[in-house]
DRENKE-812230 format. One record per residue (C-alpha): residue number from 0; chain; x, y, z. Coordinates in pm, whole numbers, always signed. Layout:
! DRENKE-812230
[NUM,"A",[X,Y,Z]]
...
***
This chain:
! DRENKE-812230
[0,"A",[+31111,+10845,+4148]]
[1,"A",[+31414,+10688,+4273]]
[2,"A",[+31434,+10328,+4224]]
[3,"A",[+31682,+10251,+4450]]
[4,"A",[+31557,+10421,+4755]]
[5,"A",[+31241,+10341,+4717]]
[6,"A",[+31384,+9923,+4696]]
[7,"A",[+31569,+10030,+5046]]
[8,"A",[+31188,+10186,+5132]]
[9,"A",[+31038,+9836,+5046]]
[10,"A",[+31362,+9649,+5232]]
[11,"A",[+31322,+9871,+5566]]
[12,"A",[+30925,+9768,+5543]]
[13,"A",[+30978,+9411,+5482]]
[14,"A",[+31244,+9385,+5794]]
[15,"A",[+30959,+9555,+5997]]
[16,"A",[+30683,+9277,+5902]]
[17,"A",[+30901,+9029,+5953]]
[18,"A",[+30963,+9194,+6334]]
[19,"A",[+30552,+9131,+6400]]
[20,"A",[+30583,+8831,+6225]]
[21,"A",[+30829,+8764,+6559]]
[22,"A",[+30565,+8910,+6754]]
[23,"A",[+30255,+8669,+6614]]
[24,"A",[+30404,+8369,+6575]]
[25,"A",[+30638,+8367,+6879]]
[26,"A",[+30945,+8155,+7036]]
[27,"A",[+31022,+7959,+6702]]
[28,"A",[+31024,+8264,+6536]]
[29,"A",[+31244,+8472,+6753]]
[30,"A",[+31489,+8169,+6719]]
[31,"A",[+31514,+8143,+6340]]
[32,"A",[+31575,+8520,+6282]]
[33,"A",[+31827,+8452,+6572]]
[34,"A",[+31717,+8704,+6817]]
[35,"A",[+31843,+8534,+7091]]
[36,"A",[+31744,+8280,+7337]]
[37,"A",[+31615,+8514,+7604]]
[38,"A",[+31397,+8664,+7380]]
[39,"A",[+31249,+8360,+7314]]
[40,"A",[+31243,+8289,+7652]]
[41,"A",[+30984,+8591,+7664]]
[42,"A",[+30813,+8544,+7406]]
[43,"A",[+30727,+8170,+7537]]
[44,"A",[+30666,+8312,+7909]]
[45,"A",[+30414,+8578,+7780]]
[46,"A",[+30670,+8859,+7904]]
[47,"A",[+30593,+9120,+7759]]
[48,"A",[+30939,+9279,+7725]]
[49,"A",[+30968,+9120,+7382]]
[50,"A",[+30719,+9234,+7220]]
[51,"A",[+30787,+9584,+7389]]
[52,"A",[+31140,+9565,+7215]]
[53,"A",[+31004,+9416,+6893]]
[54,"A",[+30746,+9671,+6858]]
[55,"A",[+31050,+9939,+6904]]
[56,"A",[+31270,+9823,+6662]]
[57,"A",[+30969,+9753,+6396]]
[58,"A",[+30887,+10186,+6441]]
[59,"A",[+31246,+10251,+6354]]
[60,"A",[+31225,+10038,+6072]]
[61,"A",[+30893,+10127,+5942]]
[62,"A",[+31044,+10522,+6022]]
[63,"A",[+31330,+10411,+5805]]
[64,"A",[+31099,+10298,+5485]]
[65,"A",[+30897,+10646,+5514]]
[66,"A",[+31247,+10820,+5481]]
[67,"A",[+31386,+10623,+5219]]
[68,"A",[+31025,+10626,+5042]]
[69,"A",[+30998,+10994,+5114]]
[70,"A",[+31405,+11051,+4967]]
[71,"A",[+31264,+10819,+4676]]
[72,"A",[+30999,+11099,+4586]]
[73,"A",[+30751,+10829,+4631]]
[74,"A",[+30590,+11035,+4934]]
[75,"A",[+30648,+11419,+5049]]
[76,"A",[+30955,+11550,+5160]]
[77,"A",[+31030,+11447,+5559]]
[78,"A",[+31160,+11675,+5807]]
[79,"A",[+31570,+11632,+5808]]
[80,"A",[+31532,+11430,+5535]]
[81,"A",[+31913,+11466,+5424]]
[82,"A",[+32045,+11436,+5796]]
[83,"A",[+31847,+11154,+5882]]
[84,"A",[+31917,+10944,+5539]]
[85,"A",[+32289,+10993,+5602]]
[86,"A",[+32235,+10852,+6028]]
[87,"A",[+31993,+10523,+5845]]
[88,"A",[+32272,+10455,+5600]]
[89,"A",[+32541,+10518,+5808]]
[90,"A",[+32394,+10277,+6116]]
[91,"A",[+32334,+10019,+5857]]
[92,"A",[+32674,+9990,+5702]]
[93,"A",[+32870,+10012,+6069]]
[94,"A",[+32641,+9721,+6219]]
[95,"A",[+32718,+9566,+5872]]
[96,"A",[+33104,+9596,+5949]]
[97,"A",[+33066,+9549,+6346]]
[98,"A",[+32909,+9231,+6300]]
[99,"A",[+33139,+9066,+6103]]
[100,"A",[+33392,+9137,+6411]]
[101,"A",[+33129,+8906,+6705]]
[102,"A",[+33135,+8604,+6467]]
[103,"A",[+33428,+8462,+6707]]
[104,"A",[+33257,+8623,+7001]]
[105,"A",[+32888,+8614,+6925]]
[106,"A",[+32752,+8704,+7268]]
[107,"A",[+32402,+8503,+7296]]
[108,"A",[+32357,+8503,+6937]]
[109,"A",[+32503,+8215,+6681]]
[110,"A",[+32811,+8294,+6450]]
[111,"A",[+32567,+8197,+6165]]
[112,"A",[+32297,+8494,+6287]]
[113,"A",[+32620,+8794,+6312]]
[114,"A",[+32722,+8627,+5949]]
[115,"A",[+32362,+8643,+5787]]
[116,"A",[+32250,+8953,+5971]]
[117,"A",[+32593,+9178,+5876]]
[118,"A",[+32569,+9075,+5491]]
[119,"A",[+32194,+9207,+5521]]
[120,"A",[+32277,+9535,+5702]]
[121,"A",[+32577,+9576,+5493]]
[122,"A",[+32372,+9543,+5192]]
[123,"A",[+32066,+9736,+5295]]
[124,"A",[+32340,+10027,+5367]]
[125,"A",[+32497,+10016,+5043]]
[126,"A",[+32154,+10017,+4873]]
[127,"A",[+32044,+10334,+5091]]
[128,"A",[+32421,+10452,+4999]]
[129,"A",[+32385,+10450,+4632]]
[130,"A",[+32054,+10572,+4632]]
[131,"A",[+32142,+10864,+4878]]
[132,"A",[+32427,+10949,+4590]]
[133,"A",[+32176,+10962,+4324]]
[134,"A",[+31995,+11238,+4483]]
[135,"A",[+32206,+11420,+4698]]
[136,"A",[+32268,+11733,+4506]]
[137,"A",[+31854,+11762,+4540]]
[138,"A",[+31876,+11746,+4871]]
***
């Protein structure tokens, strides 16, 4: 087993829960994790859009942890499974970078949230990075 990927497995899962937890507990949560206020706005309203786009980014995370768990050895081997570790890691260390560059221009989000959130992705795409190194020749 790969320890590493199977940590990025466990990170990809976590980020996921913590998406529903946006989803169950609502507004205050969609604030703190810095979502943005429209979301919020939803969320208080009952629209449904964001849970919709909550729901959608929680699948591509949870997708995420079966491929890193799967590139771990930790479940069976996943269609693409080289390809599609490469596109995780690689999406995770550019909105890593990216972010960094909207802390002067942060849109409807706070500089604080583009800070926080692009040392997360940034780490969660090294961690998929080294681990992807460790077993690429197997791949």
């Amino acid at each position: 087993m790969n320890k590493v990927l199977f940590l990025a497995g466990c990170l990809n899962a976590l980020a996921a829960v913590l998406h529903l937890g946006c989803i169950v507990y609502g507004a205050s949560w969609y604030r703190f994790f810095g979502a943005g206020e429209q979301m919020a706005i939803w969320a208080e309203q009952g629209n449904i859009k964001a849970t919709w786009y909550t729901l959608f980014i929680a699948t591509v995370l949870f997708t995420w942890s079966a491929y890193a768990f799967s590139g771990a050895g930790v479940i069976s081997r996943l269609p693409w499974l080289k390809v599609i570790l490469v596109m995780i890691t690689s999406v995770y260390i550019l909105r890593g970078v990216a972010g960094f560059f909207l802390i002067n221009n942060p849109l409807d989000r706070t500089p604080e949230f583009w800070l926080w959130s692009s040392i997360i992705c940034l780490s969660f795409g090294i961690i998929h990075l080294v681990g992807l190194k460790q077993i690429w020749a197997s791949l």
